[in-house]
N, C-alpha and C positions, 0 to 999 in steps of 0.2 A: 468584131462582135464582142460584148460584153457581157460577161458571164454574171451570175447572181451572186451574190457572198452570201456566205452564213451571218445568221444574227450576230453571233457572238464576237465580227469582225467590224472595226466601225475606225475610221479616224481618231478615236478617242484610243481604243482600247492599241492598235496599234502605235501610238505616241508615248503608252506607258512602257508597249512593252521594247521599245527601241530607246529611249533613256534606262529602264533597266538595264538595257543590252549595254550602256555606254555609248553608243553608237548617236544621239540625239540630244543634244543639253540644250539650249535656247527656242527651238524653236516649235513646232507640233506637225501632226500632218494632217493636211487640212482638206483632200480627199485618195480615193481609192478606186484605180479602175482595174476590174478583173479580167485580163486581155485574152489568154488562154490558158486550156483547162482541159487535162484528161485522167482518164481513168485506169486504175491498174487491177490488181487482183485483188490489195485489199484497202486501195486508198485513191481522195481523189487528189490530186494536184493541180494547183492556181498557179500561174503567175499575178503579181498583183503589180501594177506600177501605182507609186504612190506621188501624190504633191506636196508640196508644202509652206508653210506660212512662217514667218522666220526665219532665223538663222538652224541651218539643218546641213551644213559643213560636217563632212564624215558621214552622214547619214544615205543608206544604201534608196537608191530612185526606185528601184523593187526588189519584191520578196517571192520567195518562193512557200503557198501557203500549203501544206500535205494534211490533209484531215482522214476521221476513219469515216467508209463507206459505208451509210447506217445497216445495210444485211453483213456487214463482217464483225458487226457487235454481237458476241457470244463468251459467256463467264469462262469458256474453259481456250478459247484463243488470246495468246497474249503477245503478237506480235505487236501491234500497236505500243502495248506498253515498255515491251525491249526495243523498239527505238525510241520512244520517248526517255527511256534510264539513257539509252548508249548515247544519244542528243544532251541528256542532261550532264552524266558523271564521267564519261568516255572521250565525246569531243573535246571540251575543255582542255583538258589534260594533254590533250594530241597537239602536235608542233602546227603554230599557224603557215598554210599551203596545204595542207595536205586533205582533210576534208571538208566540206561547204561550212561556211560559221553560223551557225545557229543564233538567233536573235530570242527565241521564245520557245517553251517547250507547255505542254499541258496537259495533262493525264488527270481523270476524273476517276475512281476505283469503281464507283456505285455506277454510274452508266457506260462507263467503257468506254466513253470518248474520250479521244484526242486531238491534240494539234502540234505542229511544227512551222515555225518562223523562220526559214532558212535563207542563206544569203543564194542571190538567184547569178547562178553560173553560166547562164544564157549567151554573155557579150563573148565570153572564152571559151566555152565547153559546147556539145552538142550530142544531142539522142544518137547514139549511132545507128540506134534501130528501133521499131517500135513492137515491145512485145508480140508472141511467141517467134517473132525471126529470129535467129542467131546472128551477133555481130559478124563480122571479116576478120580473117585469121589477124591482120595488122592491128583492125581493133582491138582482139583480143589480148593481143602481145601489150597494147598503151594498158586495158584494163587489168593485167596482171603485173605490170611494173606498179600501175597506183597501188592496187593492195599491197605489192610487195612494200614498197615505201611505209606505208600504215604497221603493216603488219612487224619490220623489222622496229620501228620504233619498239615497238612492245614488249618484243623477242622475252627478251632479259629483263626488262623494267624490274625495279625492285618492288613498284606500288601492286603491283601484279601478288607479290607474295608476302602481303605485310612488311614490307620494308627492308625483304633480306632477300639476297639471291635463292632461287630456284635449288631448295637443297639435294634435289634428286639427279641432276647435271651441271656440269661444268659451267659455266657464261662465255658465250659465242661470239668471236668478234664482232666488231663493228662490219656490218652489211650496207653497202653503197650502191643504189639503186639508180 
């Protein structure tokens, strides 16, 4: 079954923003099928598989599209917009492996929406569970080594404190997860 896209998704616009990404030089993507699609508490999620016309070498077969859920637009929630900063200025910075690669990020201030172009982890990764269940204890042990991974990057980071160690504690060995 095929899900419906937002307007604001179209082969065109996804071409611009997967050359922005790097990720597309030669060629375009010439359509978009939206295959599955759920919902969470404040957002929906797409997978999108894409085609394409040219050379599109390095360029991912699909994306993973997260938009906000038009009733979780309200002036005074901003989670939407803390993953769209932590997708923008946080990923980046983070070693590649460790979180999904972001292709496109978009925050609107005046209407509250967003969007997220993430690389889709589908072929290796999988839901361990679908909200409100709780994972399995094993799952839970893989989903606190990945944070631990993320997290121990950070620990110390100097960009964390303007460019100088944490002057309130020591710097912590190297953590190997």
């Amino acid at each position: 079954m095929t899900e419906a896209l937002p307007e604001s998704i179209s082969p065109e616009s996804l071409t611009l923003s997967l050359r922005r990404a790097g990720v597309l030089c030669g060629g375009r993507v010439s359509s978009i099928d939206a295959e599955v699609s759920h919902t969470t508490i404040a957002s929906q999620i797409t997978r999108l598989r894409l085609a394409f016309e040219g050379d599109s070498e390095g360029a991912p077969a699909a994306l993973i599209l997260k938009i906000v859920l038009p009733e979780r637009i309200a002036k005074d929630w901003s989670g939407g917009r803390r993953e769209v900063e932590f997708y923008r200025d946080v990923a980046p910075a983070t070693p590649p492996g460790v979180l999904p690669r972001c292709f496109d990020v978009e925050w609107n201030h005046e209407t509250q929406h967003w969007r997220l172009l993430l690389e889709d982890l589908g072929e290796s990764h999988t839901i361990v569970t679908i909200w409100p269940l709780p994972p399995t204890l094993p799952d839970c042990e893989r989903i606190v080594r990945a944070w631990a991974r993320f997290h121990a990057y950070w620990l110390d980071n100097p960009r964390l404190w303007g460019g100088r160690s944490d002057p309130g504690r020591a710097p912590r060995p190297s953590m190997r997860v």
